[in-house]
N, C-alpha and C positions, 0 to 999 in steps of 0.2 A: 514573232517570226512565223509561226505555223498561219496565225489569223492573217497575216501577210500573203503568206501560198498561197493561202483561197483563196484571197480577191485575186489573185493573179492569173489563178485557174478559172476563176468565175468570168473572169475580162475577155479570158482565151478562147472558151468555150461559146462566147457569146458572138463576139467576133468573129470566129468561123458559122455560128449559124447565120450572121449580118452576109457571109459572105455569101453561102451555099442561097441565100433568100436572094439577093440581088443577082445570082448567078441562074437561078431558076425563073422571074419574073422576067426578065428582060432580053428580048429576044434578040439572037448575035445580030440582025440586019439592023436593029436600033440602035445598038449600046456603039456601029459605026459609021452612021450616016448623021446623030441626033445627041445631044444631053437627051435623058431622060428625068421625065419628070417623076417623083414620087413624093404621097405624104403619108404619113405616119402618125393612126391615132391608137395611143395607148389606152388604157385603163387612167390613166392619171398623168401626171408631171411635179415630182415630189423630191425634191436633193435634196429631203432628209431620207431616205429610201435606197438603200443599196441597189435593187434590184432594177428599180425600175430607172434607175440612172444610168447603172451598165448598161441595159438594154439600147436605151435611147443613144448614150454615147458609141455601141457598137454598129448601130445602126449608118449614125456622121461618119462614123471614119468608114465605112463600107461604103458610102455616096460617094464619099472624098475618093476612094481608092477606083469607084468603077466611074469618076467621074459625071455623077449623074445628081441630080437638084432633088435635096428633099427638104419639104417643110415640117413640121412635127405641130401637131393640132390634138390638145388635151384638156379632159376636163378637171374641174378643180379637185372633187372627191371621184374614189373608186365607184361609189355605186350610182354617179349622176348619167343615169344611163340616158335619163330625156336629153341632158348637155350633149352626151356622146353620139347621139343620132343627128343631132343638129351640125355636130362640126362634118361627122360624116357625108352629111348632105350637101354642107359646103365644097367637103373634098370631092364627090359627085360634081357639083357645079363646075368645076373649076378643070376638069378633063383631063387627069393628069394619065401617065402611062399607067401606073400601080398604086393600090392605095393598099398599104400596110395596114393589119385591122387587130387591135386587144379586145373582141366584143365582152364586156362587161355583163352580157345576156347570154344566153343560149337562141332564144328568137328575137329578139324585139327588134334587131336589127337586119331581119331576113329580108324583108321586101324594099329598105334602100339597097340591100347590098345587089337583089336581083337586078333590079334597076343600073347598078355600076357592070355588071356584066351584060346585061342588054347595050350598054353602051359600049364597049367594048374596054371596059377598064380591066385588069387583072387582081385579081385580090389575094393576097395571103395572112393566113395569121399567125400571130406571134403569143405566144403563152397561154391563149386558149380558144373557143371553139365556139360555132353552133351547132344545133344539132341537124340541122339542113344542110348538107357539102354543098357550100355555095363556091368554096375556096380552089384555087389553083394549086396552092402550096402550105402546108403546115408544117412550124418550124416550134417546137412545143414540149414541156418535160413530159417524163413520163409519169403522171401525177397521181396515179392509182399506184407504182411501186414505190413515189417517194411516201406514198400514205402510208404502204405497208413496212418499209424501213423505220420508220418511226414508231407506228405500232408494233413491231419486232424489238425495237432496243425498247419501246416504254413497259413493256410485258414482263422486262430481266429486271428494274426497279420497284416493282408492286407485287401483290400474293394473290391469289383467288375472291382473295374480299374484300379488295381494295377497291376506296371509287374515286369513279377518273371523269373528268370534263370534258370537253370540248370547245376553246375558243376560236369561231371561223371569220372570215373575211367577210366576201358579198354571198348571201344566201341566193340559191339557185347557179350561180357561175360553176361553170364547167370545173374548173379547179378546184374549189370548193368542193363539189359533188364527188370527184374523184378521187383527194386527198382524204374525204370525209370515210369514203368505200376501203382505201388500199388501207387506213388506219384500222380500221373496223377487222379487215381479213391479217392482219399483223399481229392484230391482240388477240386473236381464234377464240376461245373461249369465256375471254377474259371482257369481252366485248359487251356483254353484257351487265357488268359492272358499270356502263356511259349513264350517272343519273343526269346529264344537262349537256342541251348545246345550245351557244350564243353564238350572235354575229357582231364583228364589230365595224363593219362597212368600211374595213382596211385604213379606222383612225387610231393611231398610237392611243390616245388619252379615255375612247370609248373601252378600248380593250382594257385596260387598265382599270376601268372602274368596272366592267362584266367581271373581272376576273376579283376585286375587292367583293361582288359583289355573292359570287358562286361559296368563297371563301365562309360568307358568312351565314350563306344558307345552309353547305355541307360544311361543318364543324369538322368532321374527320374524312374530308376530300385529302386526297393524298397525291393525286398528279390532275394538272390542267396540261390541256395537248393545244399549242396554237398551231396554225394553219398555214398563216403566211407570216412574212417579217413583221410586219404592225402587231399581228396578234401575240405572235412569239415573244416579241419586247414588251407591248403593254403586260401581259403576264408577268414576266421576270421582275418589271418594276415593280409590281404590285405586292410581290413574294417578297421582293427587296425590301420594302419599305415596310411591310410590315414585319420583317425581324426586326429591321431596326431600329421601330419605336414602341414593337412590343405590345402592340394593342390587346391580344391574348397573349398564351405561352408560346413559344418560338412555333413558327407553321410549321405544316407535318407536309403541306403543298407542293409538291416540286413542279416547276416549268419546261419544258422541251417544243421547239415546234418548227418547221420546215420553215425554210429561207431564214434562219438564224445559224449563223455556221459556226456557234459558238454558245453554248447556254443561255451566256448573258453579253454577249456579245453587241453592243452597240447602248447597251443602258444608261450608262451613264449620259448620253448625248441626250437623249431623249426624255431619261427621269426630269431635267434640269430646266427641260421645256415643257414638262407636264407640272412639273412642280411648281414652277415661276406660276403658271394659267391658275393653280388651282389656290393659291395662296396669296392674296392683293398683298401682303404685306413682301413677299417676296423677291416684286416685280422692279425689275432695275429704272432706278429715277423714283419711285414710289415715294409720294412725299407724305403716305399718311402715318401718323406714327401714335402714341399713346401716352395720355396724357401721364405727367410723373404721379405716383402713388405715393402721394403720404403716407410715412411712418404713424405707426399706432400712438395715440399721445402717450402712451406708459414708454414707448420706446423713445419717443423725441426729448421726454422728461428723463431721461435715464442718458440724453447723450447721442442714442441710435443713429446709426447713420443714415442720411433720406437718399432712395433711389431715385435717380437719376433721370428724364424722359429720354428714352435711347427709340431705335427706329422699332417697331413692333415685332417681338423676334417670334418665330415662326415655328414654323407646319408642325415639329409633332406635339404643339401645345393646341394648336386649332384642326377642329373637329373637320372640317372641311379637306382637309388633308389626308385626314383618316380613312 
């Protein structure tokens, strides 16, 4: 029930900024003489991704509600920032009233966007930024106190000599940069203690193995901090999986990280797709399996019963897993 509110708070809150964003872009003599046109390019398009699925969903029902035509144009990964300038260009091409913008850069995308304003496009962003106000309207968390909020609670689970990670999304994005900052001024002293920061370019299975991999370079690392929801879940998997096959002694590791509204909150959906990827014998339909083991001849002469060829059973017996 509780992980229920959230998302209902999350939908709400996103929603009203869908609203307050088309209520600012579109100017009252349009919105009644004209459909307006708009398109919408995020950082990605992923319905494994809580986040970025509200978003996009709050965005339709805000067109539906002001009656206005949007198309939503994304690249496959978060840090395809060449993909994301190309659709952009297209959305330039294509003249629409507004083009909604997740730049995945801080600049790379400064002089299409000048260009969209030379032409008289409107532009707003939505979850983060350049560092050039090229924008009309910013509709955006506040990603320096969500840093520091999580550096605030992770400071009450660790001691002075505790060492802590850092798993982040896309290196250089605004978000990144800022959640990096508020985490940093949350742990005050304690900030010091950061021996490692990775990126995992906002993919569930990359984070996952940074975080296997941080695990085994600090032996007595005691918290990973993710950044965004890909990073926050591949961590939690990683924690997960390794109490429960015991590779060492139970980890000492704990996981926490912005856009997970729950510690472990979405794991299981995700381990089950990291898992299947990382283990051929896992993979549904998998027709390879292993050959039957003959019993030792002292066993087969004594009776022994012979095993069976069954499908290849899995992951915490193969290393690749691990």
């Amino acid at each position: 029930m509780k992980s229920h509110k959230k998302e209902i708070i999350t939908v709400a809150i996103l929603m009203a900024a869908a609203v307050v964003i088309f209520a600012g872009i579109l100017k009252p003599e349009a919105t009644q003489t004209k459909k307006c046109s708009l398109i919408y390019i995020p950082k990605i398009r992923d319905n494994t991704n809580d986040f970025w699925t509200s978003v996009i969903s709050g965005c339709k029902m805000a067109a539906e509600e002001y009656e206005s035509d949007l198309e939503i144009l994304a690249p496959d990964k978060e840090e395809n920032i060449e993909e994301q300038n190309k659709l952009l260009k297209k959305a330039i091409e294509q003249k629409p009233d507004a083009i909604l913008f997740s730049p995945s850069s801080m600049d790379a995308s400064d002089e299409l966007l000048k260009e969209a304003k030379e032409k008289g496009i409107r532009i707003t962003y939505i979850d983060s930024y350049t560092k050039e106000k090229l924008q009309d309207l910013t509709v955006a968390t506040d990603n320096v106190n969500a840093g520091r909020m999580l550096g605030e609670y992770a400071r009450k689970l660790i001691d002075k000599d505790s060492k802590i990670a850092i798993v982040s999304h896309v290196k250089g994005v605004s978000t990144a940069v800022e959640r990096e900052q508020g985490f940093r001024e949350g742990l005050g002293d304690y900030a010091d203690n950061i021996v490692d920061i990775v990126y995992c370019n906002s993919l569930y299975e990359k984070s996952y193995e940074l975080a296997q991999e941080l695990m085994r370079k600090y032996p007595d690392l005691e918290l990973i901090a993710g950044m965004n929801e890909y990073s926050a879940v591949g961590v939690g998997i990683a924690q997960v999986f390794r109490n429960l096959w015991k590779m060492v002694k139970p980890a000492t590791a704990s996981g926490h990280g912005i856009d997970d509204d729950e510690p472990f909150s979405g794991i299981g959906r995700h381990a089950a797709i990291i898992f299947r990827e990382r283990c051929a014998a896992c993979r549904p339909g998998s027709r390879r399996t292993s050959r039957p083991r003959r019993s030792p001849p002292s066993r087969r002469a004594s009776g022994g019963s012979r095993s069976s060829g069954r499908t290849k059973s899995c992951p915490a017996r193969d290393r690749r897993c691990r």
